[in-house]
C-alpha positions as CSV (number, residue, x, y, z in Angstrom):
1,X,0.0,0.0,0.0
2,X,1.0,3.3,-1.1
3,X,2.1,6.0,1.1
4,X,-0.7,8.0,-1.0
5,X,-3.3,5.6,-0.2
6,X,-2.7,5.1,3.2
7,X,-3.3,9.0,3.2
8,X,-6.5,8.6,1.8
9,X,-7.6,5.8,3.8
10,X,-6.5,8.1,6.9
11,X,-8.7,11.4,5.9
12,X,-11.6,9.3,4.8
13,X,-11.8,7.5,8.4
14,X,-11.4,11.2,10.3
15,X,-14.2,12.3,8.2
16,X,-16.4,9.6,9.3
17,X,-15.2,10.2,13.0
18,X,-15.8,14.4,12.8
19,X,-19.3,13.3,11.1
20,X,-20.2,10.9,13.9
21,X,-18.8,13.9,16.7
22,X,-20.8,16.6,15.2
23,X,-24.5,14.8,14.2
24,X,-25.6,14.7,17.7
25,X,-25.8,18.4,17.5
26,X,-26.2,20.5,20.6
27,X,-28.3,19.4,24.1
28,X,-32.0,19.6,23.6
29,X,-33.4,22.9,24.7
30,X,-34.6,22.6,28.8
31,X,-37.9,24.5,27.9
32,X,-40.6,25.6,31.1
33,X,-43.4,23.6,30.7
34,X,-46.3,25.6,29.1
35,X,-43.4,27.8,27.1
36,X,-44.0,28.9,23.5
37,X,-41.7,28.7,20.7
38,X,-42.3,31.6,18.4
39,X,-41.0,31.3,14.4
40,X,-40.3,33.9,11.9
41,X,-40.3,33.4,8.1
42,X,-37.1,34.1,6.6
43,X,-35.7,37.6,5.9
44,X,-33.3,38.4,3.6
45,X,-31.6,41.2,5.4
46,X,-31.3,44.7,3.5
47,X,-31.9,47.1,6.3
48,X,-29.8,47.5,9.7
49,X,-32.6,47.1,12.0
50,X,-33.1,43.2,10.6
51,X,-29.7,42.6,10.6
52,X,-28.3,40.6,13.7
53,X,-25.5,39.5,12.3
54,X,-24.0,38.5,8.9
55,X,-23.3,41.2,6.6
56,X,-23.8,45.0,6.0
57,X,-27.0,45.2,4.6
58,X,-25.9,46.9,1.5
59,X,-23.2,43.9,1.3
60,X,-26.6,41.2,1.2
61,X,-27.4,39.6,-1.7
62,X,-31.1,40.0,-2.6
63,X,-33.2,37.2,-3.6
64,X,-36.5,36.8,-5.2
65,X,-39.9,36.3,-2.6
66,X,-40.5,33.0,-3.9
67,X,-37.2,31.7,-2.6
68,X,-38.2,33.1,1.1
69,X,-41.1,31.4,0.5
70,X,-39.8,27.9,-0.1
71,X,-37.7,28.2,2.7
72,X,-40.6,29.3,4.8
73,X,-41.9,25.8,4.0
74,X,-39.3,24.4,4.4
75,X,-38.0,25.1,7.6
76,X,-41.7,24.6,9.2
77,X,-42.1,20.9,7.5
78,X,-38.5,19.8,9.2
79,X,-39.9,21.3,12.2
80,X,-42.9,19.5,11.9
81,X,-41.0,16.4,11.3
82,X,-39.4,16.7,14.6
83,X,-42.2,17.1,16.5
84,X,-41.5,20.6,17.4
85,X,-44.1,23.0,18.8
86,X,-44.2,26.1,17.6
87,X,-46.1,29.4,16.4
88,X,-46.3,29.7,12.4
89,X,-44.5,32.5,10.9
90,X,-48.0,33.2,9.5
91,X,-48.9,34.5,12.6
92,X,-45.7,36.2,13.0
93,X,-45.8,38.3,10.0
94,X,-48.7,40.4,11.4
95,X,-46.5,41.2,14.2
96,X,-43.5,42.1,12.4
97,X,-45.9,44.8,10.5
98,X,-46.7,46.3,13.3
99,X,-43.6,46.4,14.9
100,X,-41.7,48.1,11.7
101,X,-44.8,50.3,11.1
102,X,-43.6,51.8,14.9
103,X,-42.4,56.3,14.0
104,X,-39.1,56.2,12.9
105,X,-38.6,52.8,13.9
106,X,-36.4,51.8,11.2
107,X,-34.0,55.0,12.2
108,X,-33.7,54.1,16.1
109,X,-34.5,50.3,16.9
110,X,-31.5,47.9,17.1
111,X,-32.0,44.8,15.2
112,X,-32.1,42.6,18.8
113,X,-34.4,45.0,20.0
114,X,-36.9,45.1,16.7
115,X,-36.9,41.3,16.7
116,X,-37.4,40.9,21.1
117,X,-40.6,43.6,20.3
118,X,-41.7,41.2,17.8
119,X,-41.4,38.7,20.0
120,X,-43.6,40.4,22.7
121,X,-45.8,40.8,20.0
122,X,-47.1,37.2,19.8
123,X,-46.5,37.0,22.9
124,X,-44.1,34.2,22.9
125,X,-41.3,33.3,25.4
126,X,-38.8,31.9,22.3
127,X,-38.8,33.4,18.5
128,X,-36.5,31.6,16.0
129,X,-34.9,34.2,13.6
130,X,-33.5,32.5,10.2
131,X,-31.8,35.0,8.0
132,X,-30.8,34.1,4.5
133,X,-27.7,36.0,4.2
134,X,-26.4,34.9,0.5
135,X,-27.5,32.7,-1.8
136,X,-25.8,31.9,-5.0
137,X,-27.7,28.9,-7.7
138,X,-25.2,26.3,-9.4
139,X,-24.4,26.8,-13.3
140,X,-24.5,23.0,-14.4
141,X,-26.4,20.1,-14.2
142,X,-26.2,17.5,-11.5
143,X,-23.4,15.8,-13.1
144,X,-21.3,18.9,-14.3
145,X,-21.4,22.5,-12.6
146,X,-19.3,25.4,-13.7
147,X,-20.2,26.8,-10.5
148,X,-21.3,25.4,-7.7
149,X,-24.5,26.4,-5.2
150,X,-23.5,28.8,-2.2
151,X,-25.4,29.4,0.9
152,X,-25.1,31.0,4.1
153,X,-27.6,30.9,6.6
154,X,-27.8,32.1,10.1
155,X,-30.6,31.1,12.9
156,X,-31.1,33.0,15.7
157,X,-32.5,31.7,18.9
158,X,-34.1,34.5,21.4
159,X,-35.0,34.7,25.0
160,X,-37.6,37.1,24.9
161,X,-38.0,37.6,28.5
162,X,-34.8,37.4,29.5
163,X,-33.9,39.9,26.1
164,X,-31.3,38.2,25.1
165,X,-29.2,35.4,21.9
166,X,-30.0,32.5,23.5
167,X,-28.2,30.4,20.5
168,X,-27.2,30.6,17.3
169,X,-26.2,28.5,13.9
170,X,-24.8,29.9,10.9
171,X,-24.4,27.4,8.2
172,X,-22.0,28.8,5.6
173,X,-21.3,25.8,2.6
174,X,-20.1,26.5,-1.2
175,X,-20.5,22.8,-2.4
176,X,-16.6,21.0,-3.4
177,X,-15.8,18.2,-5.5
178,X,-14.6,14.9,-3.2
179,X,-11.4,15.5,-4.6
180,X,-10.8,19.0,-3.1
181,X,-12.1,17.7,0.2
182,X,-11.8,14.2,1.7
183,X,-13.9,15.1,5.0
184,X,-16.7,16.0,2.9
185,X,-16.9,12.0,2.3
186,X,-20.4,11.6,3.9
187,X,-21.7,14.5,1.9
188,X,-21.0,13.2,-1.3
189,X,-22.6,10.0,-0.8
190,X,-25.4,11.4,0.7
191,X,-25.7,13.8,-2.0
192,X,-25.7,11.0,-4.4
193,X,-21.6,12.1,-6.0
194,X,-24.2,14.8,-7.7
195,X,-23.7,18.9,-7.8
196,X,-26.9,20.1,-5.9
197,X,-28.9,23.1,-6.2
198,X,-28.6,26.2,-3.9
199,X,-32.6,25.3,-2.6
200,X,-31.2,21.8,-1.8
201,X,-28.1,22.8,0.1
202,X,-30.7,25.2,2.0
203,X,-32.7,22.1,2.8
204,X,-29.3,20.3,4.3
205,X,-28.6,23.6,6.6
206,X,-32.1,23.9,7.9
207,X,-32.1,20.0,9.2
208,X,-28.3,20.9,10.6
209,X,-29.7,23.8,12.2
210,X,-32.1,22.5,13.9
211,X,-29.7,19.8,15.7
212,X,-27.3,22.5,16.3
213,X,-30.1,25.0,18.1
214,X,-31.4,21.5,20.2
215,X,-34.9,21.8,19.1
C-alpha cells in the first residue's frame, strides 16, 4: 500500500469520525413547561434594524420572494418532522408589521431590539430568527457544474423575556468536489456524487440547524 493511499484511507476514516462527533448536535433545549416557541419566516436582510448578524445590509445579496417562500416551508415541514411546537411564521408576520410600522422605527431600533418587540408581539417566550444572508444557484447540471450552489444561513434563537441570543447556527457551505475535500466523504454520498442546487443545500442547513439549536 502506497504511502498515498494510506493517506487517503486516513482522511476518509477522520471524516467519518468528525461526522459521527458533530451529528448529535447540541443538548436539547430545557424549555418551562407551558413555554412557547415563536417562528419567523425568513428575511433576507437589506436594512440594519433586521440585521443581527452576517453582513452590512448593503453587502446582502437579494433574492427573489419565492425563494423566502420555499424556505418558509421548508424550515416549518423539518420542524414539523421533529415534532417541534411552535407558532407559524403566519402569525408572525402580522406582528413584524406592526412592529416596523412603529415612527421612525427603522432610524432608532436595534435589530435585537426590533426582533425581542416582535417577539412580545405574539407573545411568545422563544422566537426563531432565520436569515438568508447569500445565496448563490449552481451553473450546471447534477453531473457537471461550472459553479457550484452557495449558501449562508444564520438562525437566531431568542430569550424574549430574559432579552437576550440565547443560541445561534450559521451554516455557511459552497458545495466542493470529493477530490478538493476528503472530509466532505459523507456529503458526497449522501448527495448521491451529484452537484446540488442552492434550494437543496438550503434544505441540508435547515435540518443541521435545527440539531445544532437543540430543538
Amino acid at each position: 500500500m502506497t504511502h498515498s493511499v494510506r493517506l487517503r484511507i486516513v482522511l476518509l476514516l477522520l471524516g467519518a469520525s468528525l461526522t459521527a462527533a458533530c451529528a448529535a448536535g447540541a443538548p436539547a433545549l430545557e424549555r418551562p413547561e407551558g413555554s412557547t416557541l415563536a417562528v419567523a419566516g425568513f428575511t433576507n436582510p437589506q436594512n440594519t434594524w433586521e440585521l443581527l448578524a452576517g453582513c452590512l445590509p448593503e453587502q446582502c445579496v437579494l433574492v427573489e420572494e419565492r425563494v423566502l417562500n420555499k424556505l418558509d416551508l421548508a424550515f416549518e415541514e423539518v420542524l414539523r418532522d421533529e415534532d417541534v411546537n411552535f407558532i407559524s411564521q403566519s402569525r408572525v408576520s402580522g406582528c413584524r408589521e406592526v412592529v416596523s410600522r412603529e415612527p421612525q422605527a427603522q432610524q432608532r431600533m436595534a435589530a435585537l431590539r426590533y426582533w425581542l418587540q416582535v417577539g412580545k408581539c405574539i407573545p411568545a417566550d422563544y422566537l426563531l430568527v432565520p436569515q438568508l444572508v447569500f445565496y448563490h444557484e449552481r451553473r450546471g447540471g447534477d453531473w457537471g457544474a461550472e459553479e457550484p450552489a452557495s449558501v449562508i444561513m444564520d438562525f437566531f434563537l431568542l430569550d424574549v423575556g430574559n432579552g437576550t441570543i440565547l443560541r445561534r447556527y450559521r451554516f455557511e457551505e459552497t458545495q466542493q468536489p470529493l477530490s478538493e475535500n476528503l472530509l466532505d466523504v459523507d456529503k458526497f454520498v449522501n448527495r448521491g456524487g451529484k452537484w446540488i442546487s442552492a434550494e437543496e443545500l438550503t434544505q441540508e442547513g435547515i435540518e443541521q440547524a435545527i440539531k445544532e439549536l437543540g430543538l
